[in-house]
SEDONU-189709 format. One record per residue (C-alpha): residue in three letters; residue number from 0; x, y, z. Coordinates in Angstrom, 3 decimals, decimal comma. Each point is the difference from the previous one (the first is absolute). Layout:
BEGIN
{residu ALA | num NUM | east X | north Y | up Z} .
...
END
This chain:
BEGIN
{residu UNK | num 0 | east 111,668 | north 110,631 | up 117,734} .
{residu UNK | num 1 | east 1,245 | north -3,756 | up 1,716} .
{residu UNK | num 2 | east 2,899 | north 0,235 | up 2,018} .
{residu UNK | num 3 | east 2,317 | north -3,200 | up 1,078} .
{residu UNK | num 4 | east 2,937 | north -0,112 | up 2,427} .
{residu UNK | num 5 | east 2,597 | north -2,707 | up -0,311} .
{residu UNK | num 6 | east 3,065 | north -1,101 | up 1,824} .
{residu UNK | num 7 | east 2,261 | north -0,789 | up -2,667} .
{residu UNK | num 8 | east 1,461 | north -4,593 | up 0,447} .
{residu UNK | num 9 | east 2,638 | north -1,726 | up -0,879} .
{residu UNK | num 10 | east -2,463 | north -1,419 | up -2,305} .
{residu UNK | num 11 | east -0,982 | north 3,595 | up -1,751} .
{residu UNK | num 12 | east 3,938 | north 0,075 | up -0,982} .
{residu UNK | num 13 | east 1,018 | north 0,369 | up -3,399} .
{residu UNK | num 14 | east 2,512 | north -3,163 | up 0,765} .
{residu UNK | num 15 | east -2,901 | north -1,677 | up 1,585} .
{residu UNK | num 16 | east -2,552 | north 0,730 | up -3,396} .
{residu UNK | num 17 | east 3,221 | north -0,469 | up -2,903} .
{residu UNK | num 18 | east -0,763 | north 3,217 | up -1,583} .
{residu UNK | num 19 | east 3,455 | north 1,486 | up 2,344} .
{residu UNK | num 20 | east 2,760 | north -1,548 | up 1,914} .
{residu UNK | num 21 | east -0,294 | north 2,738 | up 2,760} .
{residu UNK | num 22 | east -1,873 | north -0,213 | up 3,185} .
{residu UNK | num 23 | east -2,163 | north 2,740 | up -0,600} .
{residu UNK | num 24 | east -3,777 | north 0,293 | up -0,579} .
{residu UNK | num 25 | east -0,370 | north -1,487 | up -3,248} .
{residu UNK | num 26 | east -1,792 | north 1,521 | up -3,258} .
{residu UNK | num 27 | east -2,424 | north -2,829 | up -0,024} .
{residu UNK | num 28 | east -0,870 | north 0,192 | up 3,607} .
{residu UNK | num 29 | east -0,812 | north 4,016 | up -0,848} .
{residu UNK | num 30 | east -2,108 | north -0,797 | up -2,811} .
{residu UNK | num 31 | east -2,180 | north -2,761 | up 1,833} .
{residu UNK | num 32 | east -0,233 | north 2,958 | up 3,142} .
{residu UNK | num 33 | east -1,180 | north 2,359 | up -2,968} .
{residu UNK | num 34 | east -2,411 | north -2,400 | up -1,495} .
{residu UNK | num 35 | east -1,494 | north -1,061 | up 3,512} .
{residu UNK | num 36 | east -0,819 | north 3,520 | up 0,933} .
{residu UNK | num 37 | east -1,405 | north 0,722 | up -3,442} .
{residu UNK | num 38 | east -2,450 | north -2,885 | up -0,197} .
{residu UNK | num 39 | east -0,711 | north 0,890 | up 3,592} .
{residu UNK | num 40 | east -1,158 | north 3,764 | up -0,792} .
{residu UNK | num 41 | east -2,240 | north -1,815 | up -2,850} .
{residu UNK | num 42 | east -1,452 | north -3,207 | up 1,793} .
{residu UNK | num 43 | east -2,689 | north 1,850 | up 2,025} .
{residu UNK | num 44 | east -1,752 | north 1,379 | up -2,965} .
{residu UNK | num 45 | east -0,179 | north -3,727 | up -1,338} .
{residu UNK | num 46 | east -2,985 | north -2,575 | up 0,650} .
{residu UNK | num 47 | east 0,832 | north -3,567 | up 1,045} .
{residu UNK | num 48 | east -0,132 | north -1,460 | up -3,570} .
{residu UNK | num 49 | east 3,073 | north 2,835 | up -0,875} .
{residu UNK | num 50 | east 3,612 | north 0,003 | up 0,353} .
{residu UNK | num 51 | east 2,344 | north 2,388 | up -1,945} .
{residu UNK | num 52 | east 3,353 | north -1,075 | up -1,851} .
{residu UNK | num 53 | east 2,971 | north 1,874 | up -0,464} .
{residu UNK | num 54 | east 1,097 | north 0,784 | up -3,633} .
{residu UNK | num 55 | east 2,848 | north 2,401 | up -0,365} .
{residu UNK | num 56 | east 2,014 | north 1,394 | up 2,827} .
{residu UNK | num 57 | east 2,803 | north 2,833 | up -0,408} .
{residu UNK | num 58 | east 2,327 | north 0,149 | up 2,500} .
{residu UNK | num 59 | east 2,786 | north 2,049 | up 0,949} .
{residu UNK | num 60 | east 2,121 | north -1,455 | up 3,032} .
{residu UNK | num 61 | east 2,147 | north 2,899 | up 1,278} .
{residu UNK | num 62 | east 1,720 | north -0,820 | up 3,467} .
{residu UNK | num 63 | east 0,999 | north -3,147 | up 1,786} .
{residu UNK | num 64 | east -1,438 | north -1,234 | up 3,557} .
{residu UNK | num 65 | east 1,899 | north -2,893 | up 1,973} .
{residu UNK | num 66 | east -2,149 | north -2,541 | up 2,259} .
{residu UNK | num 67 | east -1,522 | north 1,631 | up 3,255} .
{residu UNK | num 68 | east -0,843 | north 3,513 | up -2,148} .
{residu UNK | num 69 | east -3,719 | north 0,914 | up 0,063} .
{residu UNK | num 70 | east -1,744 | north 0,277 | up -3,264} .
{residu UNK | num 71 | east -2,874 | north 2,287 | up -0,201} .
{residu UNK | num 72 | east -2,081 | north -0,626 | up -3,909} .
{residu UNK | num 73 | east -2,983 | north 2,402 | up -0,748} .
{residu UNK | num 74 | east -2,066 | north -0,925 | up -3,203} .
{residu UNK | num 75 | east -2,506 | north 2,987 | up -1,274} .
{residu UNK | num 76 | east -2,333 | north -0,634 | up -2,818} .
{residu UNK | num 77 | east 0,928 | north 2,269 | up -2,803} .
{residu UNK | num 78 | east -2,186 | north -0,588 | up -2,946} .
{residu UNK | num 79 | east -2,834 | north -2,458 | up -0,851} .
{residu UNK | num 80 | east -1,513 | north -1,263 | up -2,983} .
{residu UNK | num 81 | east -2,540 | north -2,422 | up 0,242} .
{residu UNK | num 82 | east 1,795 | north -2,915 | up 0,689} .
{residu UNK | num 83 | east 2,884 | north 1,378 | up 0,477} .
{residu UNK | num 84 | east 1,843 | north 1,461 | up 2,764} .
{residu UNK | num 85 | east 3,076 | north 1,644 | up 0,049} .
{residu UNK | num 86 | east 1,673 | north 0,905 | up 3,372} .
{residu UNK | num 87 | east 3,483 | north 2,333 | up 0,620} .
{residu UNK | num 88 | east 1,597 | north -1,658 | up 3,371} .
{residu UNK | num 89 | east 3,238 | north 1,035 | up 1,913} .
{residu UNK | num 90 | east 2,328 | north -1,589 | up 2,497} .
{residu UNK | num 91 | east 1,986 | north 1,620 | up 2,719} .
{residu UNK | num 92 | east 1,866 | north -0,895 | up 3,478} .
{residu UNK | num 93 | east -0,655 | north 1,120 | up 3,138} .
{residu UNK | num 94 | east 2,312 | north 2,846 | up -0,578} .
{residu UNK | num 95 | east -2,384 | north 1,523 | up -2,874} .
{residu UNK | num 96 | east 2,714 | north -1,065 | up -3,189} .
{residu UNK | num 97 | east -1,752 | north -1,073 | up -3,173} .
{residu UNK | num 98 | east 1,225 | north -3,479 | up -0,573} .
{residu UNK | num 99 | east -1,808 | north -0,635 | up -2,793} .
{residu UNK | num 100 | east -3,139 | north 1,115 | up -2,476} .
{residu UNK | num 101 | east -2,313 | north -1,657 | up -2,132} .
{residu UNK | num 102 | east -2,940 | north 0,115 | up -2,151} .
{residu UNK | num 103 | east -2,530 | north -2,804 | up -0,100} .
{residu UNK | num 104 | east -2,527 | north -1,889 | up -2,067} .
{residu UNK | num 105 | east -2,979 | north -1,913 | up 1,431} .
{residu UNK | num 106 | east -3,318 | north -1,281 | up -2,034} .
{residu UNK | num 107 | east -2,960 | north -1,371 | up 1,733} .
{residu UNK | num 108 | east -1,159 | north -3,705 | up -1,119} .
{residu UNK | num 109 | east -2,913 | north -2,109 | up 0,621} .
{residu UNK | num 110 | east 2,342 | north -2,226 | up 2,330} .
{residu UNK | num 111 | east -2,076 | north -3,726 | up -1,688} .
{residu UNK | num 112 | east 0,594 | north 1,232 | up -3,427} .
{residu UNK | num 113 | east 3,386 | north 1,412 | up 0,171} .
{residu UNK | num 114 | east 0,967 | north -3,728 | up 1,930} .
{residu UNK | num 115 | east -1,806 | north -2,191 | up -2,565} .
{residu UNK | num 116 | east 2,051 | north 1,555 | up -2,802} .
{residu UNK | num 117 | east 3,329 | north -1,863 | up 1,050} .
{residu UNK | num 118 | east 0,688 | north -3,318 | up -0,515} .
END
């Protein structure tokens, strides 16, 4: 299990990302906690040539946060496959409330080769 704490900005706003006019912790801002703690929970298993990539998220965000709240994300690993890693995470305040759940996809690649594939 990783675990993350953030402060939610002005800058993690939904106002502040476009996806909301609100000043309240944004949906992207969520996501990229939820990804961060996820590839976190994986990246110690990985060598130096490795990285992982996400590839399908499913997320449910259930309560808004203003700026100043305290965002605790926990990532767990829920299932792997080879490759493939598939993690369940959750988000809550300081309070304990769910603000938001999410499954999440991550595949390990040979950092070099994944890079030389884009042009």
């Amino acid at each position: 299990m990783a675990e993350l704490t953030r402060t939610v900005t002005s800058q993690d706003t939904a106002a502040a990302l476009g996806s909301g006019d609100t000043e309240v912790l944004g949906t992207p801002a969520m996501l990229a906690w939820m990804e961060q703690a996820s590839r976190s929970e994986l990246a110690a298993s990985l060598s130096p040539e490795q990285t992982s990539v996400g590839t399908r998220v499913e997320l449910e965000h259930l309560a808004a946060v203003t700026v100043g709240a305290r965002v605790l994300v926990r990532a767990d690993l829920a299932h792997t496959d080879g490759r493939l890693h598939r993690f369940v995470a959750a988000a809550q305040d300081d309070a304990g409330r769910l603000l938001a759940t999410a499954t999440l996809t991550r595949v390990v690649v040979d950092r070099e080769r994944f890079l030389s594939r884009i042009s």
